[in-house]
DOBA-647393 format. One record per atom (N, C-alpha, C, O): x, y, z. Coordinates in steps of 0.05 Angstrom, whole numbers, plus 5000, padded with zeros to 4 digits. Example, Ala and Ser with C-alpha at 12.3 -4.5 7.8 and 13.67 -1.06 7.14 Angstrom:
526448865156/524649105156/526449345156/528549345169/525749555142/527349795143/525850015157/526850235161/
END
This chain:
254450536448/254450826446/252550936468/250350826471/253251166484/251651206504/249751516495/250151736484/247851376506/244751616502/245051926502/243552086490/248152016523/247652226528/249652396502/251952326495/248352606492/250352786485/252852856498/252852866522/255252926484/257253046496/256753276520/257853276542/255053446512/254453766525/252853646556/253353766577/250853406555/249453296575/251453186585/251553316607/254152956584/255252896607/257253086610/259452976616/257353286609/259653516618/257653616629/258853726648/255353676633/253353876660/252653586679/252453616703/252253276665/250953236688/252053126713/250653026730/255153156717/255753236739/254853466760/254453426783/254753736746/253453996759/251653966764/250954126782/249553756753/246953696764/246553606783/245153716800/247753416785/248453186810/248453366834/246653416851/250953466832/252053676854/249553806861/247953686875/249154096851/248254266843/244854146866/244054246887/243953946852/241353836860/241953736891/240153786907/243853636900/244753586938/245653826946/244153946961/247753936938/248754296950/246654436954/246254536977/244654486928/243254756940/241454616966/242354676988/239054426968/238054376992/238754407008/238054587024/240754247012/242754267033/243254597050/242854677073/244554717023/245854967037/243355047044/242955107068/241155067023/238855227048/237755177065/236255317079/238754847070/237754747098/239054847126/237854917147/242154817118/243554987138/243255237143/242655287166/243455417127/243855707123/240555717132/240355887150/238055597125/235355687143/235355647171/233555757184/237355487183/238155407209/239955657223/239955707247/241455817200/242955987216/242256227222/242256357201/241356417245/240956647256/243556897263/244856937283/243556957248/246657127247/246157367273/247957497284/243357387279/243457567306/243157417332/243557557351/242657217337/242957017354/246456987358/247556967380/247856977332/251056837341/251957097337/254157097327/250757397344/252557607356/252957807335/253858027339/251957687307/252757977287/250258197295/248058107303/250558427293/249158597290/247958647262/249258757245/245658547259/244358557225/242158657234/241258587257/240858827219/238058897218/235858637205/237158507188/233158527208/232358367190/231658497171/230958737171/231658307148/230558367113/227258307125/226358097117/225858447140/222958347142/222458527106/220358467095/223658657095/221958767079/221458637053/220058717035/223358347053/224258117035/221157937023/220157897001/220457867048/217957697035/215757757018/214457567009/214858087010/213258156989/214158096972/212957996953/217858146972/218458186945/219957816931/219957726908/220757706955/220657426945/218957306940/219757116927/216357306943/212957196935/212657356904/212157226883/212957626907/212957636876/213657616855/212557626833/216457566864/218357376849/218157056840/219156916822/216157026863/215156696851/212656756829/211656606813/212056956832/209057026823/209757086796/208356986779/211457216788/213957336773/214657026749/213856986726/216056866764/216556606761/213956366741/213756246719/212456396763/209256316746/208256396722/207456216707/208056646715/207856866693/209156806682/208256666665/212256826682/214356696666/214456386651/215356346628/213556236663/212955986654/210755866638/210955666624/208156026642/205756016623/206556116602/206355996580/207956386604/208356566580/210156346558/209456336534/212756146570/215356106558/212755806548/213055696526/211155746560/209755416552/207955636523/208455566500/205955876528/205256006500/207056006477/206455966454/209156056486/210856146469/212055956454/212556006430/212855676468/213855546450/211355376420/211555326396/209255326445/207355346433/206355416405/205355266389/206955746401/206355826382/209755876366/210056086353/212055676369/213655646363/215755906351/217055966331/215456006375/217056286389/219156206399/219856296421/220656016388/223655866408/225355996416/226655906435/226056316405/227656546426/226156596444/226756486466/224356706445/222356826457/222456626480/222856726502/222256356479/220956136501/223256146504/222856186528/227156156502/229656126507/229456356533/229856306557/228656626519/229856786541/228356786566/229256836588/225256686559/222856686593/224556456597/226356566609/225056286596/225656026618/228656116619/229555916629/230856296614/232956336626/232256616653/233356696673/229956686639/229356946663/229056766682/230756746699/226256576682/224556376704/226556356720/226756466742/229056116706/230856066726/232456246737/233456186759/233256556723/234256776742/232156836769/233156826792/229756886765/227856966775/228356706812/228656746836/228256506798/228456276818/230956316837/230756316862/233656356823/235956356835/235356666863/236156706886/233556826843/233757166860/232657046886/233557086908/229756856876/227556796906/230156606929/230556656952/231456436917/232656306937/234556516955/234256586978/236556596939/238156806953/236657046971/237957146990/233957146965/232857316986/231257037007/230857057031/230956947001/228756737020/230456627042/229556577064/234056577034/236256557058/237156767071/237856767095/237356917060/237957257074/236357277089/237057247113/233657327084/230757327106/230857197129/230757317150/231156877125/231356787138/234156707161/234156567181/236056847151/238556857167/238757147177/240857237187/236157317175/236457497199/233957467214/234057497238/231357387202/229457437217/228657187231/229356957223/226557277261/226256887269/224356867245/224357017226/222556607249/221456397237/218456557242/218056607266/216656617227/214056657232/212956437232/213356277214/210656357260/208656157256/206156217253/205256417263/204356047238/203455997232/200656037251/200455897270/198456267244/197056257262/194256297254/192856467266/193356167237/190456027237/189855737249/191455567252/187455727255/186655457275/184455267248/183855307224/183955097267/182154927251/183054807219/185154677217/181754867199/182454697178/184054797158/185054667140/184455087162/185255237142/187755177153/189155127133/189455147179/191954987189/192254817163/193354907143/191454597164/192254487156/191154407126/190954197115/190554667119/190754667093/192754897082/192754977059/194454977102/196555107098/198854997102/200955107094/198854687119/201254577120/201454327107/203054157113/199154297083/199054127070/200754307036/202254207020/199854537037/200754727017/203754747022/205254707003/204554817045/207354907052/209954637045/212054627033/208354467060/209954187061/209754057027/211553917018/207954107015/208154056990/209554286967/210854216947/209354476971/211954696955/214154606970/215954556954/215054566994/218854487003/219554276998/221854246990/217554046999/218553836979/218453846947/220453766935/216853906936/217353926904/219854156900/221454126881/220154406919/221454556908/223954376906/225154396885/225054166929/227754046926/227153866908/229253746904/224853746890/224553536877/225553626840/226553516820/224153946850/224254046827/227554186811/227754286789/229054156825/231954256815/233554066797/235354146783/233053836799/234953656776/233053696749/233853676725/230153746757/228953706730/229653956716/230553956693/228954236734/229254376712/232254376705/232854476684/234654266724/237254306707/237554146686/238954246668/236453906681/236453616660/234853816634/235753856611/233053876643/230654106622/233154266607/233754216583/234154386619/235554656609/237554526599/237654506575/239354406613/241554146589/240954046570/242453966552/239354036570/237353846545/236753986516/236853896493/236154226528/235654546517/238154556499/238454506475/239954616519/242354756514/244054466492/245754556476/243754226491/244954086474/243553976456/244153746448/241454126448/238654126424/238553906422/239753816403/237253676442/236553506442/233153576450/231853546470/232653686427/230053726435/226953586440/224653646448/228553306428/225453106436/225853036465/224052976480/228653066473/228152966505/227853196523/227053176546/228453426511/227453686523/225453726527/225053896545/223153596515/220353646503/218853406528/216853466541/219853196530/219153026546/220052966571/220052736578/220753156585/221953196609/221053496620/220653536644/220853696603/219253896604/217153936610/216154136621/215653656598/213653556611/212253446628/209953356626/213953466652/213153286675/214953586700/214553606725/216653726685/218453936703/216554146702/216454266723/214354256676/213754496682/211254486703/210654686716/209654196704/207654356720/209054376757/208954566773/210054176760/212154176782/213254516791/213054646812/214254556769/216054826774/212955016779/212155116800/212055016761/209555086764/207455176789/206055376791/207854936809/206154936824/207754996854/206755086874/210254926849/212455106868/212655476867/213155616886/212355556841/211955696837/209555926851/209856156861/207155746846/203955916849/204255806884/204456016896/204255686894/204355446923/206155696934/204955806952/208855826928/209955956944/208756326960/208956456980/206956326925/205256656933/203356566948/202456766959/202056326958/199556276968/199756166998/197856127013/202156127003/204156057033/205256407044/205256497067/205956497026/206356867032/204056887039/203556927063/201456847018/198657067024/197756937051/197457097069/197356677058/195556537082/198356687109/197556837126/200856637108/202656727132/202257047141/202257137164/201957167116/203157517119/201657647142/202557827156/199457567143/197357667170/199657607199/199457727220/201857397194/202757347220/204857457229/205657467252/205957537206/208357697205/209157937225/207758137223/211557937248/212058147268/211958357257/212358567270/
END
């Protein structure tokens, strides 16, 4: 007899997917400059306050849904971690728009705070891709009230999501000085 619920191997194909597609597409689509290959677009420069507070947004959201279940609020903790992950889907979709009109801002402090900004940066872009099968496994898990493995996988996804989360407002606050 196999481990997974019915409801778990009918998503964890979408997971699979889902977890190579999105990187991916934002790997390409951050590669693509739509005013470089000739469209006339204005840039979204006005995107990055509001995608940083959307991670910030995100953070808030996730302390609140970890209180909540906590004090065993299980709607309450249902609807913050269905916002979180709305909240997440909003940051990606403005964070490729941004970046498929505007160039690339670099990075312009010297000395150590460099590289204590590309130790921050390089560590939220890898967890952020590290972090998408967990929270989809999390939320499957959720969704087919298998809740001891929800509980124990939750546990290793939220500080992760977590720190992708707070890591993305603190890569906005150290860049924004550089911003055209």
């Amino acid at each position: 007899m196999s481990d997974l619920s019915e409801v778990e191997k009918k998503y964890n194909k979408w997971i699979v997917i889902l977890s190579i597609v999105i990187p991916l597409a934002v790997a390409v689509l951050f590669g693509v400059n739509l005013k470089k290959l000739g469209f006339d677009v204005q840039p979204l420069s006005f995107l990055p306050p509001i995608y940083a507070s959307i991670n910030a947004l995100t953070a808030i959201l996730l302390v609140a849904a970890l209180l909540a279940v906590k004090n065993k609020r299980i709607k309450l903790h249902e609807r913050l971690m269905k916002t979180a992950i709305l909240c997440s889907v909003l940051f990606l979709l403005m964070y490729v728009a941004y970046h498929m009109t505007s160039d690339s801002t670099k990075f312009g402090g010297e000395g150590t705070i460099k590289y204590v900004y590309y130790f921050i940066l390089i560590t939220h872009i890898v967890l952020s891709v590290v972090v998408i099968p967990f929270v989809l496994i999390t939320y499957v898990r959720a969704l087919a009230k298998r809740f001891d493995k929800h509980k124990k996988i939750a546990k290793i996804t939220f500080p992760i999501w977590l720190y992708v989360a707070i890591s993305g407002v603190i890569v906005y606050i150290m860049i924004s000085p550089y911003y055209v």
